[in-house]
N, C-alpha and C positions, 0 to 999 in steps of 0.2 A: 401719812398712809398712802401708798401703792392704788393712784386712782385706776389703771388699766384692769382691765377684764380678763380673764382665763375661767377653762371650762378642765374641768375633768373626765374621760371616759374610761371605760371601764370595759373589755374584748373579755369575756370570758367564753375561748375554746373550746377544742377538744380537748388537747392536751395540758394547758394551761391558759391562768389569766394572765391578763397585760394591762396597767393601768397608764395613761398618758394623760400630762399637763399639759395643754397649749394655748397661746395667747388667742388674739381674736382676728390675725390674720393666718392661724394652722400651722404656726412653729410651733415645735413639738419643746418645751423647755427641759422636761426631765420625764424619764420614762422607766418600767422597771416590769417583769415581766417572771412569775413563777408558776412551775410545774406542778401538776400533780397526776393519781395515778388513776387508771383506770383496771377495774376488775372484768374476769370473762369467768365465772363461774359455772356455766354449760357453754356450750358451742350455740351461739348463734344468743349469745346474752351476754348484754355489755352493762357494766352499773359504775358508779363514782360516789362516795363519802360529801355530802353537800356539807360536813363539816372542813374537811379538807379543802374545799372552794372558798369557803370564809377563812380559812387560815392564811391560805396563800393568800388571797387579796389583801389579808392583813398585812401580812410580809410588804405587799408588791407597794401596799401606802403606804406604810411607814418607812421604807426605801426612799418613797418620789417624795413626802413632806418632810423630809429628814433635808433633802437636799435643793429644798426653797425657804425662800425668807419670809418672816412673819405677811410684811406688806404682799408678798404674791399668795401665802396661804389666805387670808384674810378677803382677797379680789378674787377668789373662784367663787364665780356666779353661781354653778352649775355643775351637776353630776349624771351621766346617764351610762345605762349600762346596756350591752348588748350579747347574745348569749347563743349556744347551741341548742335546736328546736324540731324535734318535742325532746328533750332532756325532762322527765316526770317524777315528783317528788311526793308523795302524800306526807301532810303534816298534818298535827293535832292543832286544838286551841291556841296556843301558842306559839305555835309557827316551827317546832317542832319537829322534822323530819322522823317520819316510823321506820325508814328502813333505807336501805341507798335506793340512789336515783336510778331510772331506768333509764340508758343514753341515749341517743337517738337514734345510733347506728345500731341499736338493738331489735332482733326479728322477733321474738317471741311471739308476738299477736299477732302472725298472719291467718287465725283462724277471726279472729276479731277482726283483722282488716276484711276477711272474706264475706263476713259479714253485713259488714258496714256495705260493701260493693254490689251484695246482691241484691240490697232494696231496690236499685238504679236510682237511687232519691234525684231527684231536679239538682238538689245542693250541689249534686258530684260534678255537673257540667259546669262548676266555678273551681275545678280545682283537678282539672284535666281529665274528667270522665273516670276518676278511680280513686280512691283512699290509698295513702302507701302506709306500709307497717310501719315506718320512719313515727307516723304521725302520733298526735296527740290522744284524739279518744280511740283507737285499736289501743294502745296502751291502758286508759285508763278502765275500758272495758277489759281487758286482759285481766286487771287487777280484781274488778269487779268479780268475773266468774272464778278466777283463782287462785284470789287471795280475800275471800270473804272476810276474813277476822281484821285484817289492815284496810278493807273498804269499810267495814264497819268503826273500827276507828277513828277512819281520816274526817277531820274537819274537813278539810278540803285538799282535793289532787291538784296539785299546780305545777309552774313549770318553772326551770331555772332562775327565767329571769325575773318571774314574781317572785323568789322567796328570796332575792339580791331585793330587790326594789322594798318589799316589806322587814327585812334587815335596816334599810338604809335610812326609810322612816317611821322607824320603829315599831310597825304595826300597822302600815297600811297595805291592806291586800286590793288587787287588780290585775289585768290583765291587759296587753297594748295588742291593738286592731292589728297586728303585721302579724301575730300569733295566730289570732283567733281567724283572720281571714282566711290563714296561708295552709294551717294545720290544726285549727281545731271545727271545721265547718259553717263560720259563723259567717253571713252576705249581708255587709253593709249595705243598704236602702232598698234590699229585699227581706224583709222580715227579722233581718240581723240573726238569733237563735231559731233553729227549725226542728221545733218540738216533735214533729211528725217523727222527724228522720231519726231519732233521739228512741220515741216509743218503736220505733220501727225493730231497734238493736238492741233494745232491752235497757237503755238507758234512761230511761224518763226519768230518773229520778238528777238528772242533767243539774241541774240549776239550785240542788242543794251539795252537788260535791266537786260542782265546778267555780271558777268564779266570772262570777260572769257580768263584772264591771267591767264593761272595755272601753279603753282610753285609747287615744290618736296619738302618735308618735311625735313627739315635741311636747305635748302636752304637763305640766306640772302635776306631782304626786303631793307633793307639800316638802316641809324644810327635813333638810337632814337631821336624822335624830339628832338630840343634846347628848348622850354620850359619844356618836360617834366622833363627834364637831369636837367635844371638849378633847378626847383621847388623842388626836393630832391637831389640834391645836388651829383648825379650821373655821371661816367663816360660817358663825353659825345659823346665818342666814342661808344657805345655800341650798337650793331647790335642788330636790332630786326630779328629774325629767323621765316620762318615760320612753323607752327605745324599744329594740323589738330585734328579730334575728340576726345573726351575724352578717350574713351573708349579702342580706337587705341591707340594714344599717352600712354596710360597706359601698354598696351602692354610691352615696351620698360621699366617703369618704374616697372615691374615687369621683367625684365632681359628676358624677349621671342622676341629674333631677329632674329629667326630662324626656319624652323621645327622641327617638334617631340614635343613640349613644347604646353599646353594646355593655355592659359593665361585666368580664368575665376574669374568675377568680381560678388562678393559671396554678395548680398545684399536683399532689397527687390524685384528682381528679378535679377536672373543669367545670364550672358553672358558669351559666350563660346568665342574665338578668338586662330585662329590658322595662322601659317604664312606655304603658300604651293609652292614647285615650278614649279608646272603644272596649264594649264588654261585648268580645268577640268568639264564638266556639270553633276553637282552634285544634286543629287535629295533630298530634308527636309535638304538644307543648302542653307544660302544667301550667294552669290559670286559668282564663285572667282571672287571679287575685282581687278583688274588688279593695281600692284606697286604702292599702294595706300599709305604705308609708307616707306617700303626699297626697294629700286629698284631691279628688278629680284625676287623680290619674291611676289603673292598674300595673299590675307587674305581672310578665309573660315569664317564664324558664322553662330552660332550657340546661339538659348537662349532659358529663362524659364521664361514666363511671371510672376507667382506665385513662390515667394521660401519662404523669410522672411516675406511677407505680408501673407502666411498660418500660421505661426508661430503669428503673431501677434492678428489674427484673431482668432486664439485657446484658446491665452491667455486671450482676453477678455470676449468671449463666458463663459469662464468655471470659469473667476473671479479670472485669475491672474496677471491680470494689477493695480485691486487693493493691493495687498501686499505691503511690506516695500522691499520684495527682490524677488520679482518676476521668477526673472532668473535660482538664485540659488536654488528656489521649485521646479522649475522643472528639475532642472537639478538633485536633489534627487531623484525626482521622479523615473526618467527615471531608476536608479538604477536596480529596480524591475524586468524589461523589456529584452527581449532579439530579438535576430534578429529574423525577420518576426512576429515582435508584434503579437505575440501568434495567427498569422493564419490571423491577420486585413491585409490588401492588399488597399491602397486607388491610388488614381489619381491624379495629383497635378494641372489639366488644371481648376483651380478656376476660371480665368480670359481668360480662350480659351488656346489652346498649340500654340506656336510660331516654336517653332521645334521639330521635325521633320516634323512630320503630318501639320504644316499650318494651323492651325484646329479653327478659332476663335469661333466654338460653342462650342468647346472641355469643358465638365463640370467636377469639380468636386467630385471625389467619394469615398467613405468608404464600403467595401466590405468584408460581413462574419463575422457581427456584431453576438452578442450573449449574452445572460444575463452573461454569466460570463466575460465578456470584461470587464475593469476596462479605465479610463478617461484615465490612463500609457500607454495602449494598442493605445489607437485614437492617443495620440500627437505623439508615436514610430511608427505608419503605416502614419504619413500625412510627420514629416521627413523624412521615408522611403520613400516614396513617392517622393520628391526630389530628392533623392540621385538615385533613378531608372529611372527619366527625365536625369538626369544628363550622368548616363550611356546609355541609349537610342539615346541622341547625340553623346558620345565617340563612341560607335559600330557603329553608321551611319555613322562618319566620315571614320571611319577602314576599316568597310565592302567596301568603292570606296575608298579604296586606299591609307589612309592618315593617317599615326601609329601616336598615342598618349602615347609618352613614359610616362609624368607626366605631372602632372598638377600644375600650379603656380597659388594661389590663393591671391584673398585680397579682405576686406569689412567685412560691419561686423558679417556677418557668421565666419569669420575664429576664432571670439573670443571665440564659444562656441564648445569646445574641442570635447565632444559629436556627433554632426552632421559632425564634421570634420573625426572624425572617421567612421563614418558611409557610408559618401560618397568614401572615400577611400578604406574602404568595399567593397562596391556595385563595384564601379569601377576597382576594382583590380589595382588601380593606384597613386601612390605616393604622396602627396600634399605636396607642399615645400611654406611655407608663408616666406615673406619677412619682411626682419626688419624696413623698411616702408610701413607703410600699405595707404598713399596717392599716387598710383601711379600715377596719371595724373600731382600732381606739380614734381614729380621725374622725369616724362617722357618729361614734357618739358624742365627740364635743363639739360636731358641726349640729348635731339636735340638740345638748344643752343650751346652745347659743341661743337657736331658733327660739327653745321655749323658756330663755330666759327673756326673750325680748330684744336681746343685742343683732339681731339680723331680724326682719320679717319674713324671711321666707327662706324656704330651703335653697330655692337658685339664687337668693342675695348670697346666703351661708357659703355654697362649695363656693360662688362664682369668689368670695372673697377668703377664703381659708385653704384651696384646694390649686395646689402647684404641680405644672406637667412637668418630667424632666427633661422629655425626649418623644420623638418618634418614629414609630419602625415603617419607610415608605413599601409600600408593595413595590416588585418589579413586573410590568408588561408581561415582557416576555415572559418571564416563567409563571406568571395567573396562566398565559394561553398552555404551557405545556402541563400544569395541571388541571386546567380543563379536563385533559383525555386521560389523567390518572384517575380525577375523581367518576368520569363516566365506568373507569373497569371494577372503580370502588363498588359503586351502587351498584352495578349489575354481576359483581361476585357475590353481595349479600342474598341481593332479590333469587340467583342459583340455587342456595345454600342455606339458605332461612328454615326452609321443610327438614331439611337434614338434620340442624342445628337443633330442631323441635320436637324431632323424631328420639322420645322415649327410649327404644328398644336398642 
């Protein structure tokens, strides 16, 4: 028998899961990755088939155990899954699902988030002075006022990654601290549940339709069920761990278990994640999170609602979606170009700014246009434009308090060499990508490891699982000549903020 160790985790997306086997230095041995769909049934509602989640991940194991040997099925320690949050499920007795899930990127409850916001509950200053509709209880209140017949039925409203977790051992229900900290109100070593705030919203009845076991991440839920084990053919000892949001959980898979380390997640919209050891009230940043993945430490964020969907948006506009090589025109293009796109200066808030400013009118802008501006000049001030949101959060972190030595990135910005430099530019700050670029399936088998025992700590885990491949040096000179882009940055929003706000 196969003495070596492997962990399993388990990324389930937005758009699909991805399940990866890795040993216990963070090679990935075999990995498998399926889709599924999501529903928009009105405008501004987003839902998914949580049958359809267990299918595919069915699919995505029986792929990856298909294509390992009994001795490596047999050596996985551990199982943890990590998930999109608040993604909201009401189930019966049984675990159950009444109806599809509600997704996270679903707005419906912004009458229930309004709610939630005008208590001013204390709770709110743990989670950056406001409830977002994203979250957990605007949802599960949503449900509450209306859908009275499905709150009436539900056993209980949970989330994603509890009804993976009570799947997986067959009937244990909970909930992991990085949920309940980040998005459902709960303040580890402040009263943890805050009943007040709960009767405040019409929810008191909180603690019969929520669940409100909460576990630490790494933590053991117990063995994987006996059907699942026996169905592929798995060690049937094997602990299911529990994990917590994707985004978090990638943290870890990106080797940030600690501060100073920026962990941001480069795609079509950017998140920032930093881990801090003060519980500090921070203004144009959501937290601090209270030990919401390692304990003793919070987690600050920080985001950008527009990054690669402005890039995407450019491409098609101007008729670069059509070509055979798309990417590579542009990235010619760009040749031409030099820092502060010949005087162009834009805004990247297409979709509202998420941080700092809070700003959901925040618009879109291209600033100091001119007949001699060439198409090179627009695409080089809207990536600039990026890379100045980008530094806009770094400085707001810094300026209260919280040094951002470098930045650890992954997604798929980091492929396009170009903007990689660019933000590293702007930020005067180091970019180190990893040699795997899925952190959420790494970061759940850097926590099964943890709570199998095979690493003590989370910084033994990345420090021994988590490989850099490379890194992007800033240049001097061009930090100083976007200095004086991001000063016309900031002081075209601060112009244009009232305009942007202005209703009429």
């Amino acid at each position: 028998m196969n003495e070596a160790k492997y962990f399993m985790g388990v990324d389930t997306g937005t758009q699909s899961v991805r399940v990866v086997v890795t040993d216990i230095s963070g090679n990935a041995l075999v990995a498998s990755e399926k889709p599924y769909k999501t529903f928009y049934p009105q405008p501004g509602r987003a839902e998914q088939n949580p049958e359809d989640w267990w299918s595919c991940f069915n699919e995505a194991v029986k792929e990856v155990t298909d294509r390992l040997s009994m001795g490596v099925r047999y050596s996985i320690e551990g199982i943890s899954v990590c998930s999109t949050s608040s993604t909201v499920v009401p189930i019966d007795q049984n675990g159950t699902p009444l109806q599809d899930a509600i997704m996270w990127m679903d707005t419906r409850a912004i009458k229930e988030m309004e709610i939630c916001n005008a208590t001013n509950h204390p709770c709110l200053k743990y989670c950056g002075g406001a409830e977002s509709v994203e979250w957990m209880i605007p949802k599960v209140l949503w449900i509450k006022r209306n859908q009275p017949d499905i709150y009436k039925k539900s056993y209980k409203i949970i989330e994603q990654l509890d009804w993976f977790n009570y799947k997986l051992t067959g009937g244990k229900l909970a909930t992991s601290i990085c949920q309940a900290a980040c998005k459902w109100n709960y303040i580890d070593g402040h009263g943890g549940w805050q009943s007040d705030f709960f009767e405040q919203i019409g929810l008191e009845d909180y603690a019969d339709i929520l669940v409100t076991d909460v576990k630490q991440v790494g933590e053991p839920l117990g063995k994987i069920s006996h059907e699942f084990a026996e169905k592929y053919d798995l060690n049937p000892d094997m602990l299911v761990i529990e994990g917590g949001i994707d985004a978090h959980i990638g943290m870890l898979g990106m080797g940030v278990s600690k501060p100073g380390r920026l962990a941001m997640i480069m795609g079509t919209s950017f998140v920032q994640l930093c881990f801090s050891k003060e519980q500090k009230e921070l203004s144009g940043i959501w937290g601090p999170y209270i030990n919401p993945v390692v304990p003793g430490l919070n987690i600050l964020e920080g985001g950008q609602i527009s990054a690669g969907s402005i890039v995407k948006w450019y491409m098609k506009e101007w008729g670069f979606d059509k070509m055979d090589h798309p990417y590579e025109a542009i990235a010619d293009m760009l040749k031409d170009t030099k820092p502060g796109a010949n005087g162009l200066v834009a805004l990247d808030f297409f979709q509202g700014n998420r941080t700092p400013y809070k700003d959901p009118n925040a618009k879109g802008v291209i600033y100091g246009l001119t007949l001699s501006h060439t198409k090179a000049d627009i695409y080089r001030s809207l990536i600039e434009s990026v890379a100045m949101g980008t530094k806009n959060i770094i400085d707001n972190f810094e300026k209260q308090g919280e040094p951002i030595d470098m930045i650890v990135g992954c997604g798929g910005v980091t492929k396009d060499s170009n903007w990689m430099q660019i933000i590293a530019d702007a930020t005067g700050k180091p970019i180190i990508v990893t040699v795997d670029p899925s952190a959420g399936g790494l970061g759940c088998c850097i926590v099964a490891s943890v709570g199998t025992g095979t690493y003590d700590s989370f910084d033994d885990a990345t420090e021994g699982m988590v490989k850099m491949a490379y890194t992007v040096e800033p240049n001097p000179e061009n930090y100083a000549a976007y200095e004086k882009v991001f000063k016309k940055y900031t002081e075209l929003y601060d112009n244009l903020k009232n305009m942007m706000n202005d209703e009429e």
